[in-house]
ZAMARBA-969478 format. One record per residue: residue number from 1; residue in three letters; x, y, z of N, C-alpha, C in turn. Coordinates in pm, whole numbers, plus 32768, in hexadecimal, padded with zeros to 4 digits. Layout:
  num  residu   n.x   n.y   n.z  ca.x  ca.y  ca.z   c.x   c.y   c.z
  NUM     ALA     X     Y     Z     X     Y     Z     X     Y     Z
...
END
This chain:
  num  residu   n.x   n.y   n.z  ca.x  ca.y  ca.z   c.x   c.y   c.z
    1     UNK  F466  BC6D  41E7  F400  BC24  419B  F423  BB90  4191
    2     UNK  F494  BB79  4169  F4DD  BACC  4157  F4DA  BAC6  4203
    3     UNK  F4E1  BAD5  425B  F4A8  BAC3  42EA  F443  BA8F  42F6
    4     UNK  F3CD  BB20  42E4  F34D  BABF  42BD  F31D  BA2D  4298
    5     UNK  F366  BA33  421D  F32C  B9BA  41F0  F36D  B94B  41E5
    6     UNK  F3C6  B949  4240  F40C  B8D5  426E  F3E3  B8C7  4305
    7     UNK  F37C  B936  433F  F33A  B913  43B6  F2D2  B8D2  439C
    8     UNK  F29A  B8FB  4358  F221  B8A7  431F  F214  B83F  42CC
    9     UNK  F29E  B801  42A4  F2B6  B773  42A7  F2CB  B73A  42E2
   10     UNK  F30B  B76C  435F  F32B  B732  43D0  F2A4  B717  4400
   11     UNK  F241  B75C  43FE  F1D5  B747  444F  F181  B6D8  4435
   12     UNK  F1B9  B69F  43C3  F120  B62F  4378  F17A  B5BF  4386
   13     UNK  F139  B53B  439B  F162  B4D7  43AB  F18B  B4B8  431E
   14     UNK  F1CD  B46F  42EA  F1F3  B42B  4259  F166  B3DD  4231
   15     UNK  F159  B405  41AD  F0E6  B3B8  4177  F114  B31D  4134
   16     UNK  F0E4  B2C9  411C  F111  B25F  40CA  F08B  B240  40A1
   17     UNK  F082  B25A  4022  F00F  B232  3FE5  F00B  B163  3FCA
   18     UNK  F06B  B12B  3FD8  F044  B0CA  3FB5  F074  B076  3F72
   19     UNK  F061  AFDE  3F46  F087  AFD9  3EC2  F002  AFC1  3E3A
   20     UNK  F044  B00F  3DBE  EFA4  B004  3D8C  EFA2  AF7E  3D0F
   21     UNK  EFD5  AF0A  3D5C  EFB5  AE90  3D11  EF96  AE06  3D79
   22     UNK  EF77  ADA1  3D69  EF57  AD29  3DE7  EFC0  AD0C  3DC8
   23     UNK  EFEC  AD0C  3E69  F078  ACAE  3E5F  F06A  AC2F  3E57
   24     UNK  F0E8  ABC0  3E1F  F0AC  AB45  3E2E  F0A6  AAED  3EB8
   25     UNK  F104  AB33  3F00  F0F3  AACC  3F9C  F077  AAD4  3FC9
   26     UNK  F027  AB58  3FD4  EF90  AB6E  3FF5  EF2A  AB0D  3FD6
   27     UNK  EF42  AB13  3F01  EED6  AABB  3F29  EF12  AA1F  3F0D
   28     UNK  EF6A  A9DD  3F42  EFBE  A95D  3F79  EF7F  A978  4008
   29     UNK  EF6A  A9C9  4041  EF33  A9B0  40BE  EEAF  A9C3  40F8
   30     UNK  EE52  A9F1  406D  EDE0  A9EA  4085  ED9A  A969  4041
   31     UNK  EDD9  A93F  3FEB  EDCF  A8DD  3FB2  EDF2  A85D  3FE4
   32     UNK  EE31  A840  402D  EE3F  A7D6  40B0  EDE4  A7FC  414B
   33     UNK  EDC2  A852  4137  ED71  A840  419F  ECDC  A84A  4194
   34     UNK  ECB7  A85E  4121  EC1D  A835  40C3  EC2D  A779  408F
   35     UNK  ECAC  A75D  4068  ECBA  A6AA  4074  ECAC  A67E  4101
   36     UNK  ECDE  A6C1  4156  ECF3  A687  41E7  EC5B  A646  422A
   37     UNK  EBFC  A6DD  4208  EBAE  A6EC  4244  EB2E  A6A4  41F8
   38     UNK  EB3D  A680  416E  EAC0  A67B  410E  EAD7  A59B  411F
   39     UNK  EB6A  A58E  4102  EBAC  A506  4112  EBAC  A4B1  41A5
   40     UNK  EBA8  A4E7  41F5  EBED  A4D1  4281  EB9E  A4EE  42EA
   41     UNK  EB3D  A588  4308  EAE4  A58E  436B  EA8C  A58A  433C
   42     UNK  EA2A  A5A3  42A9  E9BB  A592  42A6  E982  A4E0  42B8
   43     UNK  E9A1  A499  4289  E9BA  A3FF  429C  E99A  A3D3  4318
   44     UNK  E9F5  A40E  438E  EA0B  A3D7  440E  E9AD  A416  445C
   45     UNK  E957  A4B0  441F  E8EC  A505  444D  E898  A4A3  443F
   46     UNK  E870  A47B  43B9  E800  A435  439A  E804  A399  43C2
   47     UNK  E840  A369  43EE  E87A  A2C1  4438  E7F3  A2AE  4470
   48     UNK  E79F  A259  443D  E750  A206  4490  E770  A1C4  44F5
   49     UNK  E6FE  A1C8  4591  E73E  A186  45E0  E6E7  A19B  4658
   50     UNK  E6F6  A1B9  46E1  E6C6  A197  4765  E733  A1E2  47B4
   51     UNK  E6E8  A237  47E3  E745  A2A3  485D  E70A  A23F  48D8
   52     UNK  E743  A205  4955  E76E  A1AF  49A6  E794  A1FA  4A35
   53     UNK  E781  A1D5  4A90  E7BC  A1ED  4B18  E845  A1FD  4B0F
   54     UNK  E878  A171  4AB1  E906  A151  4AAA  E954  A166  4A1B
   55     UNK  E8EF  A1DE  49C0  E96F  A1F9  4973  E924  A1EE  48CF
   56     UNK  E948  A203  486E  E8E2  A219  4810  E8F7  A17E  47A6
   57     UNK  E878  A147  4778  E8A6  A0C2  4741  E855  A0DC  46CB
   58     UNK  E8AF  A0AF  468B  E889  A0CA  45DB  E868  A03F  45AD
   59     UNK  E7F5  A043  454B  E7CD  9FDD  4500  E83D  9F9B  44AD
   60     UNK  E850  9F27  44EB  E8B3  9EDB  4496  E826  9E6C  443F
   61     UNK  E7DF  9E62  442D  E786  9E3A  43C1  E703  9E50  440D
   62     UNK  E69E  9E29  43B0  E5DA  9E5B  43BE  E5DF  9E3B  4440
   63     UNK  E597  9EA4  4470  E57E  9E63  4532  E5E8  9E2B  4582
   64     UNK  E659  9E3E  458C  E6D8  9E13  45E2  E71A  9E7B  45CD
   65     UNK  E71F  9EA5  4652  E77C  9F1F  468F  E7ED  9F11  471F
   66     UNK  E87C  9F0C  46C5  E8FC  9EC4  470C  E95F  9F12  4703
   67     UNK  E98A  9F2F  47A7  EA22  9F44  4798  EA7E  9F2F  4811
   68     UNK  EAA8  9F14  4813  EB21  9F00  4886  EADF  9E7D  48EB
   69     UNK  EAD0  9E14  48B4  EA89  9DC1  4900  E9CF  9DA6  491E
   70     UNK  E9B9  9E3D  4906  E938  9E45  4937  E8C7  9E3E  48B4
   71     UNK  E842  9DF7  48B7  E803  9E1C  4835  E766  9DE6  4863
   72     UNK  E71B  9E54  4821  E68B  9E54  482A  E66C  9E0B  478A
   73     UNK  E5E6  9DC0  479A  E5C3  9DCE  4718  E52C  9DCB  4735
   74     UNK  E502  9DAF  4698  E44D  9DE0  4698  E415  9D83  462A
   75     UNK  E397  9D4E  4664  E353  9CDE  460E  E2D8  9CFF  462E
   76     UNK  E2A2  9D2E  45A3  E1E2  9D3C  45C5  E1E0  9D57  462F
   77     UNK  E1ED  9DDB  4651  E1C0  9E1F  46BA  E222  9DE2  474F
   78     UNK  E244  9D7E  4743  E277  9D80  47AF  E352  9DA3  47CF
   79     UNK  E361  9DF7  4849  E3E9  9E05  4845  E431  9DAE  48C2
   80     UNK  E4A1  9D71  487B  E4E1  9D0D  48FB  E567  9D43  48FE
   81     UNK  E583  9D5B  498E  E5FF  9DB7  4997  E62D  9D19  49F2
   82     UNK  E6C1  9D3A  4A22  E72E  9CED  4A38  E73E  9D05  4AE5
   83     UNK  E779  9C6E  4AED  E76B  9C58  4BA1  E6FE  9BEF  4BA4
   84     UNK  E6DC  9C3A  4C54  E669  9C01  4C86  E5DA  9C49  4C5F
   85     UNK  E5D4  9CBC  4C0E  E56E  9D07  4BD6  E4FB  9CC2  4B87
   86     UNK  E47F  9CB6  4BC6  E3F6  9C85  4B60  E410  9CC9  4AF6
   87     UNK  E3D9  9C84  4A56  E3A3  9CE5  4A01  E308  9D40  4A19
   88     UNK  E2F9  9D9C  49F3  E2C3  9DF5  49E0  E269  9DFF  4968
   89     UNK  E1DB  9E16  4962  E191  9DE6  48DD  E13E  9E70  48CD
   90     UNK  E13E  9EB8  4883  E0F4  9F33  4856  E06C  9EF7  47E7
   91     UNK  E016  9F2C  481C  DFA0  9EB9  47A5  DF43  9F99  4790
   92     UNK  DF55  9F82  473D  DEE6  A024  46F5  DE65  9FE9  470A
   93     UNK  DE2A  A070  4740  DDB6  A06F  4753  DD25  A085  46D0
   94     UNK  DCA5  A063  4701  DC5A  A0A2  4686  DC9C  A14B  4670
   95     UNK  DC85  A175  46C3  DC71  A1FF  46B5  DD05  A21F  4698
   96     UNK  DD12  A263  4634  DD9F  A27D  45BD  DDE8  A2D4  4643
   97     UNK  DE58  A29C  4648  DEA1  A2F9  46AB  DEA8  A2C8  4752
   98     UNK  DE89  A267  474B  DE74  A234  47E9  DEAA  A19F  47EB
   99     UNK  DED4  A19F  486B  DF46  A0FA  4863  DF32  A0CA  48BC
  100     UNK  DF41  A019  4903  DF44  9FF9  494A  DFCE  9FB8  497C
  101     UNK  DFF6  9FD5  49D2  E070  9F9F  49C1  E07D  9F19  4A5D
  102     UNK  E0A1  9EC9  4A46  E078  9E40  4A89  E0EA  9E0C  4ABA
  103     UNK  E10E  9D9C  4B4E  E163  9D76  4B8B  E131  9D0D  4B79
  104     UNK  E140  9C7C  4B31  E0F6  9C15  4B5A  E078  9C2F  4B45
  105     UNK  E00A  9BF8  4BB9  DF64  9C22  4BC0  DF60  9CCA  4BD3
  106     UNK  DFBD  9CF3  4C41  DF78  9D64  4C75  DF9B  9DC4  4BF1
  107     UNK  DF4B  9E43  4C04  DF57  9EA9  4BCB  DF79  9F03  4C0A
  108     UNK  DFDE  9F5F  4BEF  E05D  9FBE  4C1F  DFF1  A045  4BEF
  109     UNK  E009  A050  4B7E  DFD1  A0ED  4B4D  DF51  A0B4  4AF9
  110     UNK  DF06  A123  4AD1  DE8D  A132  4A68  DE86  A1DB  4A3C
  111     UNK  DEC9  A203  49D8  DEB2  A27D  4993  DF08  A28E  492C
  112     UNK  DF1E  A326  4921  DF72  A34F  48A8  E00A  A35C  48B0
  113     UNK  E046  A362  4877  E100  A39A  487E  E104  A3D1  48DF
  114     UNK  E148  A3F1  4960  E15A  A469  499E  E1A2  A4DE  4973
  115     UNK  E141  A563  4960  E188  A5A6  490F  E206  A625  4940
  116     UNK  E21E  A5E4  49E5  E28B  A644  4A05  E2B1  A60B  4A69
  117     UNK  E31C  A64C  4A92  E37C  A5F2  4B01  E330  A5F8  4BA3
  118     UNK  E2C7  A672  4B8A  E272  A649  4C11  E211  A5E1  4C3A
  119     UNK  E200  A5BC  4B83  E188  A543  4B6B  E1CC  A4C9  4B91
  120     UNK  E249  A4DE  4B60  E29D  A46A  4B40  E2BC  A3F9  4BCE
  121     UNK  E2BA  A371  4BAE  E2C7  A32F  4C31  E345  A2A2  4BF7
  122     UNK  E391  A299  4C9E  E3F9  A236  4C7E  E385  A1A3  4CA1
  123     UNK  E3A5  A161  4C7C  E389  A0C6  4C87  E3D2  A073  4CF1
  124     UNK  E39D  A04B  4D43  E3FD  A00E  4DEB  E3E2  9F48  4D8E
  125     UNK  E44C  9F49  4DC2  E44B  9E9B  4DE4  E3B4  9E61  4DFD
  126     UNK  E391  9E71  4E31  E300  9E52  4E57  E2A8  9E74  4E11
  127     UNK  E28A  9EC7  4DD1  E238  9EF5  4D8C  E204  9F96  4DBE
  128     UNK  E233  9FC5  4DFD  E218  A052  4E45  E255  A0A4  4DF7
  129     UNK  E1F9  A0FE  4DC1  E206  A179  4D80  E22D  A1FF  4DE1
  130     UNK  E28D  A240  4DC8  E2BB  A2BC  4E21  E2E2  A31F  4DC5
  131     UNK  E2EA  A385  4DE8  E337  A410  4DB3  E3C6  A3F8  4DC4
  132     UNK  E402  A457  4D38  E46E  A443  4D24  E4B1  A48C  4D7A
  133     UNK  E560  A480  4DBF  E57A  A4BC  4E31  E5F1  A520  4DED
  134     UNK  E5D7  A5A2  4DCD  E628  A627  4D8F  E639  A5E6  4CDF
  135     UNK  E5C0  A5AB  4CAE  E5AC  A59C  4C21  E611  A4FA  4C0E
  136     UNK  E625  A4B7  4C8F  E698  A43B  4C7A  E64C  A3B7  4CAC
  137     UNK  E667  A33E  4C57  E609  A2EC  4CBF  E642  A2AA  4D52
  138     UNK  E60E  A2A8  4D7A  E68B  A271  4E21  E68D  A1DB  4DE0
  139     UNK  E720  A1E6  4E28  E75A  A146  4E17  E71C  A0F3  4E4D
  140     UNK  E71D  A061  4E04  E6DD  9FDF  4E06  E653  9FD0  4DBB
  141     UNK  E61D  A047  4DB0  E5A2  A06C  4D50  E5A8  A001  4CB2
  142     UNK  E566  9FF3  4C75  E571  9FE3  4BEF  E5B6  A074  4BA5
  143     UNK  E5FF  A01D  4B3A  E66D  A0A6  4AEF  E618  A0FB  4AA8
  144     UNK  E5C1  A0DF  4ABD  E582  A14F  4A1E  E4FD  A192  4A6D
  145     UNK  E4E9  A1FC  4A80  E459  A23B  4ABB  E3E3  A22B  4A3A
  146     UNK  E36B  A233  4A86  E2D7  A20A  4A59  E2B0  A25B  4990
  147     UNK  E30E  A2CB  49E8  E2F4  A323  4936  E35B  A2F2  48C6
  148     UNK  E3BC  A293  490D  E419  A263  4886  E3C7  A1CA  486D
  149     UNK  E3BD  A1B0  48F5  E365  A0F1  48BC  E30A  A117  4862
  150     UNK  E299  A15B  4856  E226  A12E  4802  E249  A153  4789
  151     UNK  E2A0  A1A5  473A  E2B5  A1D4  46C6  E304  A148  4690
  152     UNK  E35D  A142  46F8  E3EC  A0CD  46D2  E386  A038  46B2
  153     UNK  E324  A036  46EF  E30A  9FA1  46E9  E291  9FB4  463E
  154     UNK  E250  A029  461F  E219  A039  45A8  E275  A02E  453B
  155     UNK  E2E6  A023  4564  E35F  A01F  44BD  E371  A0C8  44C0
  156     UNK  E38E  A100  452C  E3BD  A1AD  4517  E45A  A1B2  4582
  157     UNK  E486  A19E  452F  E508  A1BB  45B0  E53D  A23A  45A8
  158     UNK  E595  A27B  460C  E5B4  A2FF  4608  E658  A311  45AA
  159     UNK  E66C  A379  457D  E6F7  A367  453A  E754  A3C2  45DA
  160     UNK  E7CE  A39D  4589  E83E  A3A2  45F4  E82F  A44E  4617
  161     UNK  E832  A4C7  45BE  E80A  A52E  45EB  E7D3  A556  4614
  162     UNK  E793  A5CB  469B  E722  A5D2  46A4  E718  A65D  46D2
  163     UNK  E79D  A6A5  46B9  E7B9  A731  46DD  E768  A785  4631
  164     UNK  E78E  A81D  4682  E788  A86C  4626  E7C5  A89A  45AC
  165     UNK  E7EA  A891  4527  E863  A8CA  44F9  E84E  A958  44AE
  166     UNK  E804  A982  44CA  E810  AA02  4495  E893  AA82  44C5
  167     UNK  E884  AA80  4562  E90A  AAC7  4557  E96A  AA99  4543
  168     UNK  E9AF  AA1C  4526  EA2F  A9B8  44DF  EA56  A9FD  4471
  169     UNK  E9DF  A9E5  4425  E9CD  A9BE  439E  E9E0  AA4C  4389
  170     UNK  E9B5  AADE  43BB  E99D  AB69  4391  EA27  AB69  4397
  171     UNK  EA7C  AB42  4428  EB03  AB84  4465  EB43  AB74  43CA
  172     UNK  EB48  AAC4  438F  EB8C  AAC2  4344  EB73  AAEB  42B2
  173     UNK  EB34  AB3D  42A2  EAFF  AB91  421B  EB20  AC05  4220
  174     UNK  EB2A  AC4C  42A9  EB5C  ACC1  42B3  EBE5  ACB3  42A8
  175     UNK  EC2E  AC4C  42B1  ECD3  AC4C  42D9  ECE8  AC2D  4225
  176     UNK  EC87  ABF2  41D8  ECAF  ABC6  4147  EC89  AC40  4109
  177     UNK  EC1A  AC9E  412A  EC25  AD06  40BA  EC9B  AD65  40F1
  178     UNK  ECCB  ADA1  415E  ED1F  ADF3  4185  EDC1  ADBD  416B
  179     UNK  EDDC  AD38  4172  EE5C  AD18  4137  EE69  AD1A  4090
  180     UNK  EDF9  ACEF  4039  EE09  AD0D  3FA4  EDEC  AD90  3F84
  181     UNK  EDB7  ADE9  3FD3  EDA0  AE8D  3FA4  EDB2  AEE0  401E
  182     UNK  EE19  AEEE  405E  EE57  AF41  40BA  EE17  AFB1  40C0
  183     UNK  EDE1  AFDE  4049  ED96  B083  408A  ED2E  B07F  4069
  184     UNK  ECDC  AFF1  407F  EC58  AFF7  4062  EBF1  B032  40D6
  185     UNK  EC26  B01A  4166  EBE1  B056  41B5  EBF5  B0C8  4214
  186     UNK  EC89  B0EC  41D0  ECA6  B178  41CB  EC6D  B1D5  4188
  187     UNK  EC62  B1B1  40EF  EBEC  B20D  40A7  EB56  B218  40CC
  188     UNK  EB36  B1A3  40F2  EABD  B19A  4115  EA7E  B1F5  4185
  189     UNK  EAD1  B20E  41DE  EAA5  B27E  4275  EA75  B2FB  4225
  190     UNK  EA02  B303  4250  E9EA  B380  4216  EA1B  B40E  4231
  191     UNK  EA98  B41E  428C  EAF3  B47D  42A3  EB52  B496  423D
  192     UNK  EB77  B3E8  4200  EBDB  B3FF  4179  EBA0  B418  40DE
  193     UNK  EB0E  B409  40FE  EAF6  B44D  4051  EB04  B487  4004
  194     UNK  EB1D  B480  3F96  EB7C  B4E9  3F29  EBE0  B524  3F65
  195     UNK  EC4D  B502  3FCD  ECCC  B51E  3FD0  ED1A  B4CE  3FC9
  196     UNK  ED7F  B504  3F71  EDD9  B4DC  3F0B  EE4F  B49C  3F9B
  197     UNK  EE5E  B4E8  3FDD  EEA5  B49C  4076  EEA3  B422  4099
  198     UNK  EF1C  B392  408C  EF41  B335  40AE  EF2D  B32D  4155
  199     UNK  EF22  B2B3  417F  EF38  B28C  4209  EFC1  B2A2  422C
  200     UNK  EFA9  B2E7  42C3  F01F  B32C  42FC  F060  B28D  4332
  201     UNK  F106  B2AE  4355  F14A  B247  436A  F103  B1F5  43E8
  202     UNK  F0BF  B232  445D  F06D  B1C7  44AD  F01A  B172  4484
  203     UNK  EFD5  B1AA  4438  EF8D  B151  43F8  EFA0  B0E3  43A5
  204     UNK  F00B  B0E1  4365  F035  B07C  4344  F086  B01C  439E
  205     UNK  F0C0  B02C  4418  F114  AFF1  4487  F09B  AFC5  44AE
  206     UNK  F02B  AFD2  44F2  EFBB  AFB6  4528  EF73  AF52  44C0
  207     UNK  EF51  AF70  444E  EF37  AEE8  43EE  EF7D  AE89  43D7
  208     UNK  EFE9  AE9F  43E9  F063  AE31  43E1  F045  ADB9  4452
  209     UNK  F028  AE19  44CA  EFFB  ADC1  4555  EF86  AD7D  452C
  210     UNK  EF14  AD9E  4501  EE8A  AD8B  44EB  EEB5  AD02  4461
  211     UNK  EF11  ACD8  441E  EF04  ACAB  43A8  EF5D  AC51  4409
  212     UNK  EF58  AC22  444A  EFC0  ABB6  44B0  EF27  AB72  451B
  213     UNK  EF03  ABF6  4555  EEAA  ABA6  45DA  EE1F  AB85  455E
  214     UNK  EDDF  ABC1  452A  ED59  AB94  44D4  ED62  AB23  44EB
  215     UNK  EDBB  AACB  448F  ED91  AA52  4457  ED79  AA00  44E9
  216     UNK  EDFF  AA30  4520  EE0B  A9DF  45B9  ED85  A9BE  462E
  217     UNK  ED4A  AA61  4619  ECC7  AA6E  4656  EC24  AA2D  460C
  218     UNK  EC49  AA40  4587  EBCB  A9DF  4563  EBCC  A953  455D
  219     UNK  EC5A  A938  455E  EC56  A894  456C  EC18  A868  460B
  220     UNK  EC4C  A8D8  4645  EC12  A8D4  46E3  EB81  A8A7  46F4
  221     UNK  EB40  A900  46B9  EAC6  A8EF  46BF  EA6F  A8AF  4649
  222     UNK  EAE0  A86B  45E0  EAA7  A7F7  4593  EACA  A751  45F2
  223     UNK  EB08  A749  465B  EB19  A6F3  467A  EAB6  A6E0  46EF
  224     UNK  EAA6  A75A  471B  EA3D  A769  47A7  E9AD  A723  4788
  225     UNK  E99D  A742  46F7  E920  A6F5  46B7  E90D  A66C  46AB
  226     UNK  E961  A63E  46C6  E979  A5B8  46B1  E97E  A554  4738
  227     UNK  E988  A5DC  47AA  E988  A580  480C  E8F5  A59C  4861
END
């Protein structure tokens, strides 16, 4: 009988229920990374500015957008970029939603925003409107395509983010409730309901892993947003 049931301890993995208080390193580390993210990326998410051929330029004051040498700015409708580049003059039409956008005399476009990257057209030196080549404008083009000029020259500039953050933002909510309540989504499976049974020792070796890569992986894809 003491056979038995030292076989059948043998047979079950060790339970470890846990610990049943918040530790304090947990939340020291959920708590720096809700400052990180609330202090540090929401800010630089929301950065006013101008996505560019050559790189993203943030409003260093009203209508002037500069960085690394290079800078667009915008006056009543019209935008003057740097070089040998004409400015560019967006004048709104009667009809709410429609633009003209002007080289000098000639007129380049007459309509609305383009509302997708198939609509969307690069701006040539000359004044020749083309399709964008794999969503990029080809070099020597003007830096900014037709759907960023007309917003940019109305006083709408784009902010520095322009990704998604929902799976970021989830990764790292799942990694903050599972490090302050270790058997929160252990209880939760509806296999573990009303049993009194702790997570077997893999499971905790395997969360251990998961409470290392999380943060690593949503920063991944909080930074991907940004570019």
């Amino acid at each position: 009988m003491a056979q038995t049931d030292a076989r059948k301890t043998q047979s079950h993995p060790r339970r470890n229920n846990g610990p049943k208080a918040l530790r304090p390193w947990a939340i020291i580390a959920v708590v720096a990374v809700i400052l990180l993210v609330g202090v540090l990326y929401f800010p630089l998410y929301n950065q006013l500015g101008v996505h560019t051929a050559a790189g993203f330029l943030p409003e260093t004051e009203t209508g002037v957008y500069s960085a690394g040498g290079l800078t667009i700015s915008v006056q009543e409708g019209t935008v003057s970029f740097p070089g040998e580049l004409s400015p560019l003059t967006v004048t709104p039409r009667a009809e709410e939603g429609y633009y003209d956008v002007t080289l000098g005399d000639e007129t380049l476009y007459s309509g609305p925003v383009p509302a997708n990257e198939q609509e969307d057209r690069a701006i040539g030196t000359d004044g020749t409107l083309s399709p964008l080549t794999d969503g990029n404008i080809p070099a020597g083009d003007y830096p900014i395509a037709l759907s960023q000029l007309i917003p940019l020259s109305q006083g709408t500039p784009e902010t520095r983010g322009q990704g998604n953050l929902t799976v970021g933002i989830a990764t790292l909510l799942i990694w903050m409730v599972d490090i302050l309540f270790p058997n929160f989504f252990f209880r939760a499976d509806p296999r573990n309901v009303g049993s009194k049974d702790g997570p077997a020792v893999g499971y905790r070796k395997v969360q251990k892993v998961l409470w290392m890569a999380l943060p690593l992986l949503g920063a991944c894809f909080l930074l991907a947003a940004l570019l």
